[in-house]
DRENVODREN-999276 format. One line per 4 residues: number of its first residue (from 1); for each residue x, y, z of C-alpha. Coordinates in steps of 0.05 Angstrom, whole numbers. Last residue first. Layout:
% DRENVODREN-999276
NUM	X/Y/Z ~ ... .
***
This chain:
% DRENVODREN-999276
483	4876/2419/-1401 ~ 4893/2490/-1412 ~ 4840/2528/-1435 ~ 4783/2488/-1400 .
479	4715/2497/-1404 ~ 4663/2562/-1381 ~ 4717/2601/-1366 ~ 4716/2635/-1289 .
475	4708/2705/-1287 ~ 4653/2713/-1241 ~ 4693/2661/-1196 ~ 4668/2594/-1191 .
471	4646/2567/-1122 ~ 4650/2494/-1110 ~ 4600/2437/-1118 ~ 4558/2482/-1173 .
467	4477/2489/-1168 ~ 4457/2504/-1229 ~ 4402/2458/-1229 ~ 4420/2415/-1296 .
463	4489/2431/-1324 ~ 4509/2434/-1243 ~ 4485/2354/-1223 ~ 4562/2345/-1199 .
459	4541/2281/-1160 ~ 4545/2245/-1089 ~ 4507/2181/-1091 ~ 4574/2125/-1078 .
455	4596/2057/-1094 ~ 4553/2068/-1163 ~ 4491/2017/-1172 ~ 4445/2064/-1176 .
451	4463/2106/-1232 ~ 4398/2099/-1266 ~ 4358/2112/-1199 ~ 4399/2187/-1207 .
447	4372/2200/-1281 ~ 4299/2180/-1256 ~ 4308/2222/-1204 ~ 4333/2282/-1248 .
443	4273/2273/-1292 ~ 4284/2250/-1371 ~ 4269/2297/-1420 ~ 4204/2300/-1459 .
439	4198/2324/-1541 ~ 4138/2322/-1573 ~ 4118/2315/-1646 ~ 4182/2348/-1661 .
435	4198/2406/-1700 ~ 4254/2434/-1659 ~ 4227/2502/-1642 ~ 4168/2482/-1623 .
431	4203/2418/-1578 ~ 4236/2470/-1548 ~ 4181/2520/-1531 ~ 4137/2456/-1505 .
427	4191/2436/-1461 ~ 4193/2513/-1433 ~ 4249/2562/-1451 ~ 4297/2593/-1401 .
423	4368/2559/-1405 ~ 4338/2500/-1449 ~ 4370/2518/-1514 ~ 4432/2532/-1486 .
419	4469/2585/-1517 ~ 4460/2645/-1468 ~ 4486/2595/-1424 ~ 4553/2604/-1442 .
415	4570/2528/-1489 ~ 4596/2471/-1471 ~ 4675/2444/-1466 ~ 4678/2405/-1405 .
411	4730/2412/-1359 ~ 4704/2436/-1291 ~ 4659/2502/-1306 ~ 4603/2468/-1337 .
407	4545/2515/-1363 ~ 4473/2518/-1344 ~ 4406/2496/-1380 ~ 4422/2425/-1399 .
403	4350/2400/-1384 ~ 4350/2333/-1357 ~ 4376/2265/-1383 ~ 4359/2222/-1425 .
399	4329/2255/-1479 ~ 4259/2232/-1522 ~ 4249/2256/-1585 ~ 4179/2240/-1618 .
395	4178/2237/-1696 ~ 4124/2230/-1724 ~ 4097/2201/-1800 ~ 4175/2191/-1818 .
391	4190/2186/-1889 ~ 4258/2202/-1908 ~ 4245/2278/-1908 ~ 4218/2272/-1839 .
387	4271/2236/-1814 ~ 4315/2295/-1841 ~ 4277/2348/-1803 ~ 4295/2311/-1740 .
383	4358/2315/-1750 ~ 4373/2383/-1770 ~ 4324/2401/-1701 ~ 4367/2351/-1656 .
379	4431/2373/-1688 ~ 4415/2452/-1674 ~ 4390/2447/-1605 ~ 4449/2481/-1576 .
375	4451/2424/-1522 ~ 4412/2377/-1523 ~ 4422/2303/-1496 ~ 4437/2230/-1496 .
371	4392/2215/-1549 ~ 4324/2172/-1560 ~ 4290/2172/-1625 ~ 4221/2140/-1623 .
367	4187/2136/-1695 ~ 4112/2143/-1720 ~ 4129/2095/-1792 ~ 4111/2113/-1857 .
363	4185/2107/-1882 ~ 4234/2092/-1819 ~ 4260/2033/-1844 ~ 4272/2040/-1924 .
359	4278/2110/-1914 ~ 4345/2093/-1873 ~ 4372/2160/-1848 ~ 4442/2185/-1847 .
355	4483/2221/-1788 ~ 4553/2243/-1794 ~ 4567/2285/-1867 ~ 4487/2296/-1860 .
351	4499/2339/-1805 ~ 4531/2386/-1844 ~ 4474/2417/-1861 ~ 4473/2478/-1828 .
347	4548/2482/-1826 ~ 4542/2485/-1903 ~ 4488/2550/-1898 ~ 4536/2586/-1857 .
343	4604/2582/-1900 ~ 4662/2560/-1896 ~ 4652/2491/-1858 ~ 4724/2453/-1854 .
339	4713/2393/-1804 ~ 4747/2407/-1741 ~ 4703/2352/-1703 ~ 4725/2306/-1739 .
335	4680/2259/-1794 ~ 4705/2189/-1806 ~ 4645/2156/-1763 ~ 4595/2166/-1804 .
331	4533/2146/-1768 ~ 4471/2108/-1800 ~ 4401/2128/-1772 ~ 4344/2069/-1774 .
327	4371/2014/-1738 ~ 4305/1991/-1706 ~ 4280/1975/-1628 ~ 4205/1952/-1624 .
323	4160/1980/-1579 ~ 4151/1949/-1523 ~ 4159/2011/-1476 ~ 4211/1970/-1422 .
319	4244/1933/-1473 ~ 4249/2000/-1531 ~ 4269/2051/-1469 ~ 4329/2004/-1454 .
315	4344/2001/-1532 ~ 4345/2066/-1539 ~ 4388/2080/-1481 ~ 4438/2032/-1511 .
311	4437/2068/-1576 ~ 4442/2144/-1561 ~ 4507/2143/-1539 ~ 4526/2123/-1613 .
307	4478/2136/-1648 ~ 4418/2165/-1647 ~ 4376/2111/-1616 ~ 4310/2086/-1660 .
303	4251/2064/-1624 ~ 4202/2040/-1669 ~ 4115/2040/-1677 ~ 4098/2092/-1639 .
299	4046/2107/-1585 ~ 4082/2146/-1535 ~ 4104/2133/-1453 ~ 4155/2189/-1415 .
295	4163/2168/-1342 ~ 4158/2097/-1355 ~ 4206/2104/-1429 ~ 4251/2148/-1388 .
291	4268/2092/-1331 ~ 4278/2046/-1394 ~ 4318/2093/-1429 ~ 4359/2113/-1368 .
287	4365/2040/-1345 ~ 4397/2021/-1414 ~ 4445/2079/-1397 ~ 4464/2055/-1336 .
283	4479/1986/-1358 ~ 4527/2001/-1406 ~ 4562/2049/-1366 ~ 4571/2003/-1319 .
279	4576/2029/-1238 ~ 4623/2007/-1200 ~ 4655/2072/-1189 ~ 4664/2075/-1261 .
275	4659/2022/-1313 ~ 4674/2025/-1388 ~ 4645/1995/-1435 ~ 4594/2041/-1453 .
271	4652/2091/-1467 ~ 4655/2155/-1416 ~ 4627/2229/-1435 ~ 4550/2213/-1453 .
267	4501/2196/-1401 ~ 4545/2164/-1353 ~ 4608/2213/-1349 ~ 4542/2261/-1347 .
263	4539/2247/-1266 ~ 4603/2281/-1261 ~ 4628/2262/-1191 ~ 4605/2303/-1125 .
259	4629/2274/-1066 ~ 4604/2334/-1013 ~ 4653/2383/-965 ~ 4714/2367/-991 .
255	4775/2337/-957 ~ 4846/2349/-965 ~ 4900/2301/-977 ~ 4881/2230/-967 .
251	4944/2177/-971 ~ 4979/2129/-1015 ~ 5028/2088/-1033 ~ 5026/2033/-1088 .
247	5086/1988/-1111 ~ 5152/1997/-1075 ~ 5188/2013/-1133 ~ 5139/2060/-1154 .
243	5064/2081/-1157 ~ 5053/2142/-1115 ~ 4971/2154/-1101 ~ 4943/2224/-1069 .
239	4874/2224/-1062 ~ 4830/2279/-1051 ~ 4783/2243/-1087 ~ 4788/2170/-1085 .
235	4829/2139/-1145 ~ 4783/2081/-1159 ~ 4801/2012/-1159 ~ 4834/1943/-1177 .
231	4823/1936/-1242 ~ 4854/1878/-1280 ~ 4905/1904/-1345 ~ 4906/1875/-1413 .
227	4928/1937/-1446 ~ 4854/1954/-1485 ~ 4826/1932/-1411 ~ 4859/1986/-1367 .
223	4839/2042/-1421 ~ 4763/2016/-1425 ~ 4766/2029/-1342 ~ 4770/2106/-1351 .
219	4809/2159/-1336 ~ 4863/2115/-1329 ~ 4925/2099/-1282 ~ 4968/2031/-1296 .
215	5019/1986/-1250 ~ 5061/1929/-1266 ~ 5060/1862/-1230 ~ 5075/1825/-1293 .
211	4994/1813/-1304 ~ 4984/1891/-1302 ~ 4948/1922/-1256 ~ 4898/1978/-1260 .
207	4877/2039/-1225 ~ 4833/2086/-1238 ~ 4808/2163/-1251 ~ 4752/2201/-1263 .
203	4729/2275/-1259 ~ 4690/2308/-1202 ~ 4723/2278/-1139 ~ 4701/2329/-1104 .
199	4773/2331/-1073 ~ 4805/2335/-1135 ~ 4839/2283/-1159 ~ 4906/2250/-1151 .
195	4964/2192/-1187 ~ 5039/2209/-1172 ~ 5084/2165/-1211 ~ 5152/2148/-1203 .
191	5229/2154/-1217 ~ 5243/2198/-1276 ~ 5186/2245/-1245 ~ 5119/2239/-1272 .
187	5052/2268/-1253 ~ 4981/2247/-1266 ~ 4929/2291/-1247 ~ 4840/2288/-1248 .
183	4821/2351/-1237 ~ 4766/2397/-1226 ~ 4772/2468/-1191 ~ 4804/2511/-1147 .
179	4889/2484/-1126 ~ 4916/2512/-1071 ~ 4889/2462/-1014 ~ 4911/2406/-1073 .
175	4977/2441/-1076 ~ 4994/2418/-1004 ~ 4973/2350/-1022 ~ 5017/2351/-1083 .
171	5077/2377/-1048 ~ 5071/2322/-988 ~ 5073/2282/-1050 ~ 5136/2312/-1085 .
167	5178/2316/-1013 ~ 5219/2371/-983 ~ 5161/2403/-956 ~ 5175/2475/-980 .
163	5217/2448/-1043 ~ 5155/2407/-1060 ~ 5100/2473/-1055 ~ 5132/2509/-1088 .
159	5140/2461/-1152 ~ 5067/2433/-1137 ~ 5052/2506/-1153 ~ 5088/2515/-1219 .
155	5064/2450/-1242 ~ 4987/2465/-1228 ~ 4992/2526/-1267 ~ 5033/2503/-1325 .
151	4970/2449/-1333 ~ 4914/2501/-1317 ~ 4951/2544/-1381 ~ 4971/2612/-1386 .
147	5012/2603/-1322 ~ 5077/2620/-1336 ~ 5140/2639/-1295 ~ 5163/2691/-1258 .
143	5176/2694/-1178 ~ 5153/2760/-1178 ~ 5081/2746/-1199 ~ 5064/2690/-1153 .
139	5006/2715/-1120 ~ 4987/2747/-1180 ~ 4987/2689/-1220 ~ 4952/2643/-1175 .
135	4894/2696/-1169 ~ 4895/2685/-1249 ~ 4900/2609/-1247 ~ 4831/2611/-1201 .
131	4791/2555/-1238 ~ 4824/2504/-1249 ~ 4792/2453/-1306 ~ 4795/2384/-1308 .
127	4840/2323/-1341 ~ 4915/2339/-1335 ~ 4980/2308/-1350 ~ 5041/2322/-1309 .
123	5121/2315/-1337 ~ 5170/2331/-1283 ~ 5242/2342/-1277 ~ 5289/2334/-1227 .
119	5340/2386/-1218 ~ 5301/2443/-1185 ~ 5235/2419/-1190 ~ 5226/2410/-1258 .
115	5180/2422/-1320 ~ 5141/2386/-1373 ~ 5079/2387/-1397 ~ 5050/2319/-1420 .
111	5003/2351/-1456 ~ 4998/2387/-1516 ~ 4980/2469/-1507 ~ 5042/2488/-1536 .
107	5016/2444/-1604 ~ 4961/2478/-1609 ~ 4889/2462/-1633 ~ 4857/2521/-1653 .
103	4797/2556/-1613 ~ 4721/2552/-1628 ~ 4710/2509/-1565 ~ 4766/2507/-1516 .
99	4820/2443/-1536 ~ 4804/2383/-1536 ~ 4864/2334/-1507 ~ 4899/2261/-1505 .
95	4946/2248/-1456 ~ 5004/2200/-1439 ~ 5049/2183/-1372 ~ 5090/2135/-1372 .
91	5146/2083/-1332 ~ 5202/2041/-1332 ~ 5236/2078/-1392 ~ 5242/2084/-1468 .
87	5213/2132/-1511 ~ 5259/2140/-1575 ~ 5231/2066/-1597 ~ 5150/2095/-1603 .
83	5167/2155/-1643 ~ 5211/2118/-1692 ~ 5145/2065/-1692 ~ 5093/2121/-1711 .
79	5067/2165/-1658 ~ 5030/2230/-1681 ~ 4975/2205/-1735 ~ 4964/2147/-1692 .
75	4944/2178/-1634 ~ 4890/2231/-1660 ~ 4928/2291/-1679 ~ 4976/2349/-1664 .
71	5037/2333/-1630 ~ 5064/2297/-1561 ~ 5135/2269/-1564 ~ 5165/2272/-1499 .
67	5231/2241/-1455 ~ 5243/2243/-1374 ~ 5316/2235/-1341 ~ 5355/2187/-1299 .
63	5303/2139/-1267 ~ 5283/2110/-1330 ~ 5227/2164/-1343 ~ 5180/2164/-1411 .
59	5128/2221/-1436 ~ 5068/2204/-1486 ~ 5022/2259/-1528 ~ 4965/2277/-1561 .
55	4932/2335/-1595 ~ 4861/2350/-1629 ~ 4819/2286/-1613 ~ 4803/2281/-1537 .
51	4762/2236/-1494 ~ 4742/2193/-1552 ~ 4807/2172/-1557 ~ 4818/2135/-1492 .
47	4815/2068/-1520 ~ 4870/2101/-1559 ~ 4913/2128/-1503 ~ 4911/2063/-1476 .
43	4945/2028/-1539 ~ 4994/2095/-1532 ~ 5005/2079/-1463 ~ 5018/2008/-1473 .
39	5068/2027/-1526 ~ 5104/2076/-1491 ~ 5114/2027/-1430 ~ 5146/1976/-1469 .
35	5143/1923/-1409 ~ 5208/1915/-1376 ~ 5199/1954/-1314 ~ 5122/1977/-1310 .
31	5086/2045/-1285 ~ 5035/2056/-1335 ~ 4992/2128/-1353 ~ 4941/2147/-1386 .
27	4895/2212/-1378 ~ 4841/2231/-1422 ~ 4817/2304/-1449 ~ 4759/2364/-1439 .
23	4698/2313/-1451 ~ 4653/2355/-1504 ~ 4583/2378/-1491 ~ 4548/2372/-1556 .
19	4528/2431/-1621 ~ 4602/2431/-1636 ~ 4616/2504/-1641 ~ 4633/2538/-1713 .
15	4635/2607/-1691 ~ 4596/2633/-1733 ~ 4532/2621/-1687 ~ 4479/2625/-1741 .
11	4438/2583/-1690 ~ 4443/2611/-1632 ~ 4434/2681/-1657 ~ 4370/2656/-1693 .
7	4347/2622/-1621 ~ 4362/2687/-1590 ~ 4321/2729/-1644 ~ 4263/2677/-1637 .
3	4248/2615/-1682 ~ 4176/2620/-1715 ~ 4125/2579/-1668 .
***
């Protein structure tokens, strides 16, 4: 079947897109007198880096005032050792960011913002998405200030909301009933830290400590172990956490109606070392190719992963299939995502600046490729017409998790749904389109016995049903402009 006008608009899309869901930013921060606190949050910061590429950024208290340097770059383009000595303090916050798809990476935009509440100042950092900043806006629109970003937002708020209640957490949990949307916050004053999530619980964060007592916050558990710190647990959602002086604080601020974490931290977003809510990501995605290679069976001879998140899957569907598990595609790892492509027909193939097949593997052989997931489409057909050109006999693609047929609203940079390739097409439509010898994704159930072994079984499943935890407005964006 010939590629329809939609799949032709979605495909010359100008616009330069990433053809993958893309993780909005990472959070870091460390509360710990006498360590170099800048340097521990830039070392997490880095474990962190997949999280966000375009900006980054690391402020400092020492109970007097707050200092920043954030800029435009992966971590170690924007801190060098001057960089590192000007921050000094007890305590840090750091964050790494994406910005919107198709827009430019902006240096206004770098987190940590900063602020103040009258005469203290604050510095927050921001994983998520809110999703009412305009109704924000006008309720506040004689008092001034801006809100063109989530992050601005969220600190304008928590301002009113601390000199109502006369204290910075009571202002936090009375900005949480405000607050519409996903988010995982870290804010600093001079003094302390003030670790929270939304109420859903939909993006990440934990807690660390250091072996000198000292505390750390991450979005993921890969960040506590890069700085030598032991887990200790999960932010809960609607948390609010205060690490300080007198260690960790907390309490519950409002309550949701349903837990609902992103189950596609799992499948793609979070490093396959990390661990979240129990749960390894290792391990989970091993039991998504294995639970996909029952529900999904072939006669081939190799399984091949598409690396990176691809890999462990493959090899989970490779034990449980029996077929055996071969490095066959060869990534480049030295390619960003804001790659120069000027014209049309080099987007097209600029695949082959990241992925790379092995004809002297795959040649002649009926192959296996398992991947995390499709979006656009465009990768997964690109790809699978180069395995062909190597050699390949068939190719089957296999994708471990369901249909991507709706858009995320809390933080994840995706596409309008007009975009997907799955929002309204059949399997067999898809795997036309593709040029596969067949194409199968893996079932919601099997997706959910994958994930098991998580302290809890309340998900954000919205990229696959469409059925979102909260309500987004009609205006909402589709990811994040400000976190």
């Amino acid at each position: 079947m010939g590629a329809t006008r939609a799949d032709e608009s979605m495909e010359a899309n100008g616009t330069g897109a990433p053809d993958a869901l893309e993780e909005a930013c990472g959070v870091f921060a460390v509360y710990a007198p006498g360590e170099d606190v800048a340097r521990l949050t830039a070392y997490g910061l880095q474990a962190l880096q997949h999280r966000g590429q375009e900006s980054a950024g690391i402020a400092t208290g020492d109970g007097e005032c707050l200092r920043c340097h954030k800029g435009i770059g992966l971590v170690t383009q924007v801190f060098d050792d001057a960089a590192m000595d000007s921050l000094t303090g007890h305590l840090a916050v750091g964050h790494v960011r994406y910005s919107t798809s198709g827009a430019a990476a902006s240096s206004d935009a770098a987190q940590p913002h900063l602020s103040a509440i009258d005469d203290v100042a604050i510095a927050l950092v921001h994983n998520g998405t809110l999703l009412d900043t305009d109704r924000l806006q006008r309720a506040r629109a004689a008092q001034g200030g801006s809100m063109d970003t989530d992050t601005k937002a969220a600190c304008l708020v928590i301002a009113e909301a601390t000199r109502e209640t006369g204290s910075v957490r009571q202002g936090i949990r009375w900005a949480m009933g405000e607050l519409q949307g996903a988010y995982a916050m870290v804010l600093a004053t001079p003094e302390a830290l003030y670790a929270f999530r939304d109420p859903c619980g939909i993006r990440p964060l934990c807690i660390g400590r250091l072996p000198s007592g000292g505390w750390v916050v991450s979005s993921e558990t890969c960040g506590l172990d890069i700085v030598g710190a032991a887990y200790v647990r999960d932010i809960e959602p609607g948390e609010v956490a205060r690490l300080g002086a007198e260690g960790l604080d907390s309490e519950l601020g409002p309550a949701a109606a349903r837990r609902a974490s992103c189950i596609f931290e799992y499948v793609y977003f979070a490093r396959p070392d990390s661990v979240i809510d129990g749960q390894s990501v290792y391990q989970a995605r091993r039991a998504m190719g294995a639970a996909l290679a029952r529900e999904a069976p072939v006669e081939a001879d190799l399984v091949l992963g598409a690396p990176d998140s691809g890999t462990p899957a493959a090899t989970g569907y490779a034990e449980a299939s029996g077929i055996p598990y071969a490095f066959g595609i060869v990534k480049n790892h030295y390619v960003g995502r804001t790659f120069i492509q000027p014209t049309q027909a080099m987007r097209e193939r600029g695949i082959k600046l990241k992925l790379n097949p092995l004809p002297s593997v795959i040649a002649g052989k009926r192959l296996v490729v398992v991947d995390d997931s499709i979006v656009r489409g465009t990768t997964s057909r690109q790809l699978v017409a180069m395995l062909y050109e190597a050699g390949a006999v068939e190719v089957h693609l296999r994708i471990v998790s369901p249909e991507v047929a709706w858009p995320c609203f809390y933080g994840i940079d995706t596409a309008s749904r007009s975009q997907l390739l799955a929002a309204g097409r059949s399997v067999g439509a898809m795997n036309e389109w593709i040029g596969s010898s067949s194409l199968a994704f893996l079932s919601l159930e099997g997706l959910r016995s994958a994930v098991s072994g998580a302290r809890h079984q309340g998900w954000c499943e919205a990229c696959f049903t469409g059925s979102y935890p909260m309500a987004v407005p009609d205006d909402a964006p589709s990811s994040s402009t400000g976190a």
